[in-house]
KOLMAR-454088 format. One record per residue: residue number from 1; residue in one letter; z, y, x of N, C-alpha, C in turn. Coordinates in steps of 0.001 Angstrom, whole numbers. Example, Ala and Ser with C-alpha at 12.3 -4.5 7.8 and 13.67 -1.06 7.14 Angstrom:
2
resi resn n.pz n.py n.px ca.pz ca.py ca.px c.pz c.py c.px
1 a 7800 -5690 13190 7800 -4500 12300 7800 -3300 13200
2 s 7080 -2250 12850 7140 -1060 13670 7870 30 12900
//
This chain:
201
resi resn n.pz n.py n.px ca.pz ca.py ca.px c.pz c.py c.px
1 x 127818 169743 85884 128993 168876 85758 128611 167527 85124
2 x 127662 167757 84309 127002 166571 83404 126534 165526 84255
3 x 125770 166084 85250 124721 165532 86486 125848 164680 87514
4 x 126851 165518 87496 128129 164732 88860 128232 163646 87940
5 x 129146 163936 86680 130010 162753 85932 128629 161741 86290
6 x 127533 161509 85686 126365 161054 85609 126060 160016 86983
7 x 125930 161009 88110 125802 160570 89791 127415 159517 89834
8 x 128642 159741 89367 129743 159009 90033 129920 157628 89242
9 x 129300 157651 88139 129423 156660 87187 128245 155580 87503
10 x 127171 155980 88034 126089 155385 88467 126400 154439 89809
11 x 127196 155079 90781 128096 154587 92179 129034 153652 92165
12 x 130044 154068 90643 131387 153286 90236 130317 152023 89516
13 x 129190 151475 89292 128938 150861 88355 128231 150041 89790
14 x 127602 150674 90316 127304 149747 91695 128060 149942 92712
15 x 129458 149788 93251 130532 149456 93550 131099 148248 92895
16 x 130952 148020 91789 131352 146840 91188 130590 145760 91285
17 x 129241 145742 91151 128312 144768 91097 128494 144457 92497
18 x 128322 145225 93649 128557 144901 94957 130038 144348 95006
19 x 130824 144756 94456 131975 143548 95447 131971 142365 94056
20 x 131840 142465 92818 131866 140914 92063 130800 140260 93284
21 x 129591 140678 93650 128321 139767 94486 129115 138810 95292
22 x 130034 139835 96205 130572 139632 97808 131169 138584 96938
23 x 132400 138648 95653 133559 137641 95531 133204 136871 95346
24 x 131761 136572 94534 130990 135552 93833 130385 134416 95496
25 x 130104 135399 96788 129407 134759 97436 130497 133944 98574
26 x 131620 134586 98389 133300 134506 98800 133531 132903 98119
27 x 133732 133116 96986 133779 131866 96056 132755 130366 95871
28 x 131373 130851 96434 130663 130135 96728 130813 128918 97969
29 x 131450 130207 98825 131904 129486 100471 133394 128396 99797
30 x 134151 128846 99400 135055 128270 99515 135051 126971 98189
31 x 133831 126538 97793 133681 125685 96802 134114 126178 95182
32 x 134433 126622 94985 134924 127246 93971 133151 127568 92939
33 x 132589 126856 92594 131078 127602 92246 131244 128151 90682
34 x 132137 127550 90121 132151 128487 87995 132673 129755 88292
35 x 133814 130303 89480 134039 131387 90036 133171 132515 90316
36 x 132148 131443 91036 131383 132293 91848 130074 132788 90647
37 x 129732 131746 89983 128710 132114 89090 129163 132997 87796
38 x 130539 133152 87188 130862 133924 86740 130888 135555 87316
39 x 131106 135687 88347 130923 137156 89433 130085 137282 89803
40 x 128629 136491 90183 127337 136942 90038 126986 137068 88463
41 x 127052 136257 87713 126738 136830 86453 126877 138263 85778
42 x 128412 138353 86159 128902 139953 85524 128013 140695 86415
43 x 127917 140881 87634 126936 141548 88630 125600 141791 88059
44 x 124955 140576 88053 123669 140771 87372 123455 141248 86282
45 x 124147 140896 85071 124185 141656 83735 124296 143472 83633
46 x 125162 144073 85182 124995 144824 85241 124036 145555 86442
47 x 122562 144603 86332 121770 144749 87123 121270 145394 88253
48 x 122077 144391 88640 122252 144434 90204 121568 143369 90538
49 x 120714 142939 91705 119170 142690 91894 119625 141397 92986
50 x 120626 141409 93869 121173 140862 94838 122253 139533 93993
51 x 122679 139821 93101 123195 138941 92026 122447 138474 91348
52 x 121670 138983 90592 120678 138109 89566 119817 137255 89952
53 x 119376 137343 92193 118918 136448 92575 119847 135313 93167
54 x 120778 135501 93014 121728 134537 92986 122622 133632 92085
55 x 122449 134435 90483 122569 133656 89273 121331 132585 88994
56 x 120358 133092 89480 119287 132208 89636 119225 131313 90300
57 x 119812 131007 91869 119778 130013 92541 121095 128682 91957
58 x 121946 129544 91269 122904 128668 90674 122514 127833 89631
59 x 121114 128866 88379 120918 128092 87618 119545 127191 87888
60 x 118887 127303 89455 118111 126010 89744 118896 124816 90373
61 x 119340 125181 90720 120654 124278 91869 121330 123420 90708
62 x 121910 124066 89450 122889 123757 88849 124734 124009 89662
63 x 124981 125178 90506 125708 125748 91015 126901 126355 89877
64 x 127957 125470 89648 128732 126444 88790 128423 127049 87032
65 x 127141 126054 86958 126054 125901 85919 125655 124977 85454
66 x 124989 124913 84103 124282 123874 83991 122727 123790 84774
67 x 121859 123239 84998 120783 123565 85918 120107 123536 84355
68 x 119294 124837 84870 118381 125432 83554 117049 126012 84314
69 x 115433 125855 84636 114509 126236 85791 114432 127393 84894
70 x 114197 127676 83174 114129 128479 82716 114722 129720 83076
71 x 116203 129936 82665 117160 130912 83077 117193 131426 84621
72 x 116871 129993 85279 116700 130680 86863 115289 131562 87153
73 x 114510 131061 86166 113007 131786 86347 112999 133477 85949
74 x 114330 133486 84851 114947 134781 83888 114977 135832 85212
75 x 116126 135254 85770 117099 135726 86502 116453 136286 88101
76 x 115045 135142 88469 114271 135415 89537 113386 136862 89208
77 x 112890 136748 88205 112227 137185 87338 112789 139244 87626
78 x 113819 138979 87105 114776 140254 87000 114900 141295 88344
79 x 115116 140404 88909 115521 140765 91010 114439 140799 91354
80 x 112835 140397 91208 112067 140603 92021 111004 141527 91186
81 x 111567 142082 90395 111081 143059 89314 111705 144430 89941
82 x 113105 144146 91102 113879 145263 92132 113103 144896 93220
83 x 112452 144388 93409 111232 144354 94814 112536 143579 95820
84 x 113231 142502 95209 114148 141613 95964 112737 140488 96734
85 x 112495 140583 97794 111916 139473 98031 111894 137993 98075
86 x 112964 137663 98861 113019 136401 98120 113009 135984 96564
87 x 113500 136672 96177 113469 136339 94245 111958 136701 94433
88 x 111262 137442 94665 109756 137492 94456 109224 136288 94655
89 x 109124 135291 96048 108874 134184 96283 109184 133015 95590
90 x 110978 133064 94967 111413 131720 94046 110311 132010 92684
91 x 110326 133500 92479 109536 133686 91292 108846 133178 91430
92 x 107706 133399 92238 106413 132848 92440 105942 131321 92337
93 x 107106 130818 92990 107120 129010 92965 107374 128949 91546
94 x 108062 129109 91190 108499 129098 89518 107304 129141 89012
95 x 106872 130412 88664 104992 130575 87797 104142 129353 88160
96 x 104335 129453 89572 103273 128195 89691 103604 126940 89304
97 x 104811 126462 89134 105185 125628 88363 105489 125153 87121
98 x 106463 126258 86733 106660 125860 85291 106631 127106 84198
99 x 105951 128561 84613 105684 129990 84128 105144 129509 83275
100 x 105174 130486 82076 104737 130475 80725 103778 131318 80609
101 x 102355 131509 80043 101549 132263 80011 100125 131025 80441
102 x 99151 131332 80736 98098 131174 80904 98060 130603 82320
103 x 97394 129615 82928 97749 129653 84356 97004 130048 84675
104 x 95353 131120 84487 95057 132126 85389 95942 133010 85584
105 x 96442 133633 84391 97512 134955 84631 98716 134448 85701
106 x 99369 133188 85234 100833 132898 86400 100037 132804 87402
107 x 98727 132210 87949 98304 132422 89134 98208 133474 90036
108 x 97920 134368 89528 97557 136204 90182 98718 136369 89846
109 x 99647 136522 88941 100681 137017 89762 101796 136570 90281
110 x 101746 135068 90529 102218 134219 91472 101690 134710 92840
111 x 100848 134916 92823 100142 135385 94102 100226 136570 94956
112 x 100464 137815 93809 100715 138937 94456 102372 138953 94737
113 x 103202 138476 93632 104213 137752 94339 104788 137674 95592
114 x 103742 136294 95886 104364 135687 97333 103507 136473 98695
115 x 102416 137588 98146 102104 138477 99187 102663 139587 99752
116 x 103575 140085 98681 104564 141326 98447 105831 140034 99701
117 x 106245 139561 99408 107424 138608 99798 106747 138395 101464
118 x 105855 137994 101729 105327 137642 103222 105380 138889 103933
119 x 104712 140272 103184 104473 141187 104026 106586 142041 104070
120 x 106549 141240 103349 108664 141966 103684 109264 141180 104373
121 x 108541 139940 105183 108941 139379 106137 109703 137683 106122
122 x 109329 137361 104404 109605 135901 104155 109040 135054 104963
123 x 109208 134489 105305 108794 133084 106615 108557 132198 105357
124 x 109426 131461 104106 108954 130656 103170 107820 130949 102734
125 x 107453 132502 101996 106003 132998 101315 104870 133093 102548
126 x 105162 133175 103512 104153 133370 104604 103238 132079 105075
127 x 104143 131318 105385 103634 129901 105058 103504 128839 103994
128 x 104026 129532 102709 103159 128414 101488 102113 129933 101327
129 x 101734 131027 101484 100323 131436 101251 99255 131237 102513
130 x 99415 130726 103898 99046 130017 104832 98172 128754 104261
131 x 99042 127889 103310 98602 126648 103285 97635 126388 101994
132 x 98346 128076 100983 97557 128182 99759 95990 128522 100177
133 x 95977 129376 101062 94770 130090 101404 93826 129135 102031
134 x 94382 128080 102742 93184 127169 103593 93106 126180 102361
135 x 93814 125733 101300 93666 124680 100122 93207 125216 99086
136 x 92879 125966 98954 92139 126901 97780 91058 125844 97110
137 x 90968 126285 96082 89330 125548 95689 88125 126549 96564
138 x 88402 127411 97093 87787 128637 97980 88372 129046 98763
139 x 88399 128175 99889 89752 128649 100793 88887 129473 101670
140 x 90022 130130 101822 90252 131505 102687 90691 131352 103945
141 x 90050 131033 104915 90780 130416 106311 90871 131292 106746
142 x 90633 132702 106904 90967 133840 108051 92169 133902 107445
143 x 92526 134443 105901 93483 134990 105398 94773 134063 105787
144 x 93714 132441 105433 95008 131781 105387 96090 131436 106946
145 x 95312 131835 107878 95463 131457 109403 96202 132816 109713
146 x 95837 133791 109203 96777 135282 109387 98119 135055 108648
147 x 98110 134292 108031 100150 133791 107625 100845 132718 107778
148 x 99412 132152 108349 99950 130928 109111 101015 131028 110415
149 x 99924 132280 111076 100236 132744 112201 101840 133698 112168
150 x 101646 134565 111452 102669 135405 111015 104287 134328 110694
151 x 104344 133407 109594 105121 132492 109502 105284 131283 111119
152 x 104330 131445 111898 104974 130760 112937 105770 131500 113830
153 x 104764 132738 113807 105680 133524 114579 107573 134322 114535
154 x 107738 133980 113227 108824 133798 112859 109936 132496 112861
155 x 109319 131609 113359 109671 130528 113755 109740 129093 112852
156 x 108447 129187 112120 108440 128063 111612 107132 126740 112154
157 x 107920 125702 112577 107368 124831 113423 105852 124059 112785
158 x 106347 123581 111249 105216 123553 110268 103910 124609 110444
159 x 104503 125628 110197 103136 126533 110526 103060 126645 111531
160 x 103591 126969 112865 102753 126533 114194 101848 125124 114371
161 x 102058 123819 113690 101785 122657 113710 100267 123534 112738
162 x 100289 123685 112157 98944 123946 110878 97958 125232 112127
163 x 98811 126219 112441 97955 127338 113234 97500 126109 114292
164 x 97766 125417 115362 97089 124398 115897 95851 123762 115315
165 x 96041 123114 114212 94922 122554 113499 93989 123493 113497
166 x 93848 124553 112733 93098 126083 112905 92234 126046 113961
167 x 92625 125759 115685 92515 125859 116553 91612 124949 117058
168 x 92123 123429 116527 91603 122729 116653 90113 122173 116215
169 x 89881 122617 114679 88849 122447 113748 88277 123877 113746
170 x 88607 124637 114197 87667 126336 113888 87733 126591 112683
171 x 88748 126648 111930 89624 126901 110452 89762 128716 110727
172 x 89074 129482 110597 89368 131040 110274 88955 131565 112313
173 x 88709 130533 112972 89207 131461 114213 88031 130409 114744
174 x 87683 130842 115839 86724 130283 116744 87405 128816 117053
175 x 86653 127543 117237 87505 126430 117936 87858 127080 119009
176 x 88824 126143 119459 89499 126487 121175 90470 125078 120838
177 x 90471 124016 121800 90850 123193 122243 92439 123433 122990
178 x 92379 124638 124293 93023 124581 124755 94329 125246 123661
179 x 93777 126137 123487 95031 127394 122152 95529 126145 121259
180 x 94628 124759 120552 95432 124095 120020 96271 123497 119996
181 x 96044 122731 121957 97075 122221 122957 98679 122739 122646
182 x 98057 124671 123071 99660 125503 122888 100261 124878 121651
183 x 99680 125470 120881 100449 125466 119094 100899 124054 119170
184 x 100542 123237 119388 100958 121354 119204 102043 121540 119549
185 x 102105 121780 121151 103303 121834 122342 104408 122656 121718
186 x 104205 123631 121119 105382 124652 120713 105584 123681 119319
187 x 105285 123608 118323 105703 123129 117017 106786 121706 117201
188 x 105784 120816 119043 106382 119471 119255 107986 119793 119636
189 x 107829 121071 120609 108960 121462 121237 110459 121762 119829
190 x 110080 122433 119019 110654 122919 117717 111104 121509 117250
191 x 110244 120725 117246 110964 119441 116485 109971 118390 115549
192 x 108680 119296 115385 107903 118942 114051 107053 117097 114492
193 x 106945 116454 113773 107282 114975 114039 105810 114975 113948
194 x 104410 115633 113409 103258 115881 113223 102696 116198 114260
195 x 103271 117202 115116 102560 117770 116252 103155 116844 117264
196 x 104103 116270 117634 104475 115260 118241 103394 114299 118188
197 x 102575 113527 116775 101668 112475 116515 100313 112885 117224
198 x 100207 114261 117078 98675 114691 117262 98655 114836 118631
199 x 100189 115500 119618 99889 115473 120966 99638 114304 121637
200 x 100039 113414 121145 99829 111632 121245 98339 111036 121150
201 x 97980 111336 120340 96756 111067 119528 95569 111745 120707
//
């Protein structure tokens, strides 16, 4: 009986965090943002992982907030500690920016971070560890051309424009001229104003 009360109170407590999220993200749409950041707040406080990465975007944004990178770093921090991916990735930008600790330590785990976040299917972490991996002080061009690739293939025109270059210079992959042609043509097609210059060029 201990175990039920236990199991329904655990449900009733995330039932709540889930609809303050929804009202908070309700309130967001309709301009209303001290609304909305008050109902992700209560959400997150009662840690819930989907809110606290969204008290966070309020307190980088300054959404209904004062803008604080700290508190949003708290709050990223919290949610991707629930294996929230995106909060893994804002985390990650965060460490590498303004994380407290050592910057070997924010480095590694800035890093495992935004690898956890790519392989759950972030298109943002896929292509800033794409661009980390070929800019390295030791770059890593296979690694970095395998999320290059991965992030284009999700449809980002930037990293198709960069997997081209790859192609072009023999960056992780054999040259091939023609394969760079493709990647130009698709990134130009997408919109990217770079691969447009280079199909020119």
């Amino acid at each position: 009986l201990e175990e039920a009360a236990f199991q329904l109170q655990q449900i009733f407590r995330i039932d709540i965090s889930i609809a303050l999220n929804i009202l908070g993200i309700e309130s967001m749409r309709a301009g209303h943002c001290q609304v909305a950041f008050t109902c992700f707040k209560l959400a997150a406080d009662r840690g819930y992982s989907k809110a606290q990465f969204n008290v966070g975007l309020c307190y980088e944004h300054g959404r209904g907030t004062e803008k604080d990178l700290e508190k949003a770093g708290f709050y990223y921090c919290q949610a991707a500690s629930s294996c929230h991916p995106m909060a893994q990735y804002r985390y990650a930008r965060y460490l590498l920016q303004h994380g407290p600790g050592s910057h070997w330590e924010r480095h590694h785990k800035a890093v495992t971070l935004l690898e956890q976040a790519a392989v759950a299917g972030i298109t943002e972490a896929q292509a800033y560890l794409g661009v980390f991996y070929m800019r390295g002080l030791q770059p890593q061009e296979k690694k970095g051309l395998k999320y290059l690739q991965l992030a284009a293939d999700s449809g980002d025109a930037q990293s198709r424009y960069h997997v081209g270059v790859c192609y072009e210079q023999g960056l992780g992959v054999q040259q091939d001229l023609a394969e760079a042609l493709r990647h130009y043509r698709q990134s130009a097609a997408a919109g990217n104003r770079q691969a447009r210059e280079r199909l020119q060029a």
